[in-house]
C-alpha positions as CSV (number, residue, x, y, z in Angstrom):
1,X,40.0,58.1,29.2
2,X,37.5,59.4,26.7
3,X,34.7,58.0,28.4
4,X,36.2,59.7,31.8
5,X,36.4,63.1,29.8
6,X,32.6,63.1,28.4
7,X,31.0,62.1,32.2
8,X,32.9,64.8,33.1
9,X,32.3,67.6,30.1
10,X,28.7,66.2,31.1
11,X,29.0,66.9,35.1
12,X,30.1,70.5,34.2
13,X,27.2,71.3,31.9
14,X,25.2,70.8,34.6
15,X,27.3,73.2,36.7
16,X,26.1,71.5,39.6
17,X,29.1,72.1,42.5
18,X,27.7,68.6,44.2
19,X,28.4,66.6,40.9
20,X,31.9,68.3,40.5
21,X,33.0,67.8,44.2
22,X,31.8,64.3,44.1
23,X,33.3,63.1,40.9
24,X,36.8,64.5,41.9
25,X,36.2,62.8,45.6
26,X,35.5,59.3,43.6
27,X,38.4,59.5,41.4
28,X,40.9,60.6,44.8
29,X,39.5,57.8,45.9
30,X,40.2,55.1,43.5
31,X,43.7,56.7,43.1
32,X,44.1,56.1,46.7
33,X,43.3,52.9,46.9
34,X,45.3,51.8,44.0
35,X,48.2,53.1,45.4
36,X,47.6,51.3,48.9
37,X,46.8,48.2,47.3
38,X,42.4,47.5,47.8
39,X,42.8,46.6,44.0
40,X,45.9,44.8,44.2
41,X,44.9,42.0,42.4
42,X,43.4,43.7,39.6
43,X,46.6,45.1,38.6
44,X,47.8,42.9,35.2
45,X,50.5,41.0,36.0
46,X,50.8,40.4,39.2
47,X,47.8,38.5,40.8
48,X,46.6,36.6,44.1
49,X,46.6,33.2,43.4
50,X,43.6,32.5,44.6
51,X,42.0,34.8,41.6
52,X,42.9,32.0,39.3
53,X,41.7,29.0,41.2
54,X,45.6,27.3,40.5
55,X,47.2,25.5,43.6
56,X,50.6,24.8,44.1
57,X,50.6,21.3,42.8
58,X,49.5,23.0,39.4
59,X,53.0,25.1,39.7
60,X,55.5,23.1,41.5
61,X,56.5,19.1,41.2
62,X,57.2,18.7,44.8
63,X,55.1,16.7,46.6
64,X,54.2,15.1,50.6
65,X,56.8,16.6,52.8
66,X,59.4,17.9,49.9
67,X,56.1,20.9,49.4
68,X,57.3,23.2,51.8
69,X,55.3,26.4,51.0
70,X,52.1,26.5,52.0
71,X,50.7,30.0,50.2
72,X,51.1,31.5,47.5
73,X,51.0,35.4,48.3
74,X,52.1,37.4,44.8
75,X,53.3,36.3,41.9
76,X,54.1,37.5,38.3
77,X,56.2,36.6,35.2
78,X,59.4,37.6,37.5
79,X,58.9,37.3,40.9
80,X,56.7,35.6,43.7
81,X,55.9,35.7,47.3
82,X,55.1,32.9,49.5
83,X,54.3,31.8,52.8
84,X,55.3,28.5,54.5
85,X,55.4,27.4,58.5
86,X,57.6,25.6,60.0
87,X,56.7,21.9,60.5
88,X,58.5,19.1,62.3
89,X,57.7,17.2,58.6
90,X,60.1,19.0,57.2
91,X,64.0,18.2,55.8
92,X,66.8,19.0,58.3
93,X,64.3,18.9,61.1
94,X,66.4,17.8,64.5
95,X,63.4,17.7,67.4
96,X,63.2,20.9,68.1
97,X,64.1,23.0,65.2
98,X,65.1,23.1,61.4
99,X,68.1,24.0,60.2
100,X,68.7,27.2,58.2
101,X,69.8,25.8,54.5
102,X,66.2,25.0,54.1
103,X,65.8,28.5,53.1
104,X,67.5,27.4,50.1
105,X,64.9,25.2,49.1
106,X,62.4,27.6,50.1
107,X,63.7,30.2,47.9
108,X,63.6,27.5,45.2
109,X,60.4,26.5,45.4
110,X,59.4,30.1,45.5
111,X,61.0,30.9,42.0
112,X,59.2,27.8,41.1
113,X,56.3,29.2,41.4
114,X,57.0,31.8,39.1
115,X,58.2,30.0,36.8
116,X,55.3,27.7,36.9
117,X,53.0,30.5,36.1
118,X,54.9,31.9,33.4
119,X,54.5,27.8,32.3
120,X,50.9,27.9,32.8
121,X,50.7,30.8,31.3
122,X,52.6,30.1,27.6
123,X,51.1,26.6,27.4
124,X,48.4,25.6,29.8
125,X,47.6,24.1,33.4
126,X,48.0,20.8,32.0
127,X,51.6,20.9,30.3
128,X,54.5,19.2,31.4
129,X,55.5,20.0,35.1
130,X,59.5,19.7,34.7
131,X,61.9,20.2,37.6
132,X,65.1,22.6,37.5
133,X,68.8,21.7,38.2
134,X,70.2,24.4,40.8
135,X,73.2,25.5,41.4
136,X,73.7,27.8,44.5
137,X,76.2,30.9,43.6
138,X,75.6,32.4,47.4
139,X,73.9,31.5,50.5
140,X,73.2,33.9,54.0
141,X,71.8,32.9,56.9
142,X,71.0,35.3,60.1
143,X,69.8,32.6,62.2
144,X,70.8,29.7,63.2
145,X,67.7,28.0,63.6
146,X,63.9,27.7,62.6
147,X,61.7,27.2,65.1
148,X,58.6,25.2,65.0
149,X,55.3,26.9,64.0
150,X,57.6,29.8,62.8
151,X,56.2,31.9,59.4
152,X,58.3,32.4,56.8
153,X,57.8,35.0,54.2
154,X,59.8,34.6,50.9
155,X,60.5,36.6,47.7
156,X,62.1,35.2,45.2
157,X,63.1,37.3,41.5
158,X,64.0,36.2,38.5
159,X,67.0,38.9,38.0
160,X,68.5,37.6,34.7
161,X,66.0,34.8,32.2
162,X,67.7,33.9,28.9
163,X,65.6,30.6,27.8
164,X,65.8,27.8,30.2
165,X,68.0,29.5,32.3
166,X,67.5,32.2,35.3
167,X,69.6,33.7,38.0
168,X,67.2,33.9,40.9
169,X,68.0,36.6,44.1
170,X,65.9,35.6,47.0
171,X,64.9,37.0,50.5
172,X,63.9,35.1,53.5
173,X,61.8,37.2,56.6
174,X,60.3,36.1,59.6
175,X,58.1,39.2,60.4
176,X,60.2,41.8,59.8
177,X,64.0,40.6,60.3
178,X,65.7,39.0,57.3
179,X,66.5,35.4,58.2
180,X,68.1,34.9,55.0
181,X,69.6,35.5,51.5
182,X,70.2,33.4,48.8
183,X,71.3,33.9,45.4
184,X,70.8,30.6,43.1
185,X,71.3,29.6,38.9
186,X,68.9,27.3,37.3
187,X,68.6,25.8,34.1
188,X,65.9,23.2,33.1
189,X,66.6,20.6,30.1
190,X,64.4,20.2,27.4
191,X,62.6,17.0,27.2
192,X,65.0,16.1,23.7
193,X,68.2,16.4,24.6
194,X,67.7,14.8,28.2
């Protein structure tokens, strides 16, 4: 902010109306694009993945056809975004289509994610990559079928943390309709105890 102040104590000694005019157009403009999201992933906090050159084995466990997400679109210490397609490799998949309580798992493995960074973050990319015992408190589905191909988009929240254990609201869309929502509780053991 100082800095900001003395460019601009220095633009109005010159009492130059171009200098003025411009400075206030450059600083509209970085407030603009702030707030519509050009620097996004500049914002602390919550970052594109691809910014920190992490994939999604370095987050999750899963593996082969249990990985279900494909992208990673946000993510923070509380919440993450991903993207996955629909694929005949995946669980519940009848023929034609997949059934809905996939979601589940893809709202799991989403809240994974964040939890993995928040991992990655406290004690490196190479520390233990444990999985988490869930418990599903609600589940609802507005479809009642996944199509092939289909794009899911999925937030998941960590709306309650107390050590090893997080209450996780999650949201399922395909394009703009919500395909489902599911509320789970997860607790991970510590490696002592078992």
């Amino acid at each position: 902010m100082h800095r900001l102040q003395l460019i601009f104590k220095s633009l109005v000694s010159l009492q130059s109306c171009y200098f003025i005019v411009l400075f206030q157009f450059i600083i509209i403009e970085l407030i603009i694009q702030c707030f519509f999201g050009v620097f996004r992933g500049k914002i602390p906090g919550r970052q594109p993945m691809k910014q920190f050159n992490l994939s999604l084995e370095d987050l999750l466990p899963h593996r082969d056809r249990m990985l279900l997400v494909d992208e990673i679109l946000e993510v923070d210490d509380k919440m993450a975004i991903t993207r996955a397609t629909v694929s005949d490799q995946w669980p519940l998949f009848d023929g034609q289509a997949v059934g809905p309580l996939v979601l589940i798992e893809l709202v799991a493995q989403t809240a994974g994610v964040s939890n993995g960074w928040v991992r990655i973050q406290q004690r490196g990319r190479d520390s233990e990559k444990k999985g988490w015992l869930v418990g599903i408190k609600q589940a609802r589905f507005f479809v009642d079928a996944l199509f092939l191909n289909q794009r899911i988009i999925t937030r998941a929240e960590n709306h309650f943390a107390y050590e090893n254990f997080r209450h996780i609201q999650g949201t399922a869309r395909i394009g703009p309709d919500v395909v489902g929502e599911v509320e789970l509780q997860v607790i991970q053991t510590d490696s002592k105890g078992g």
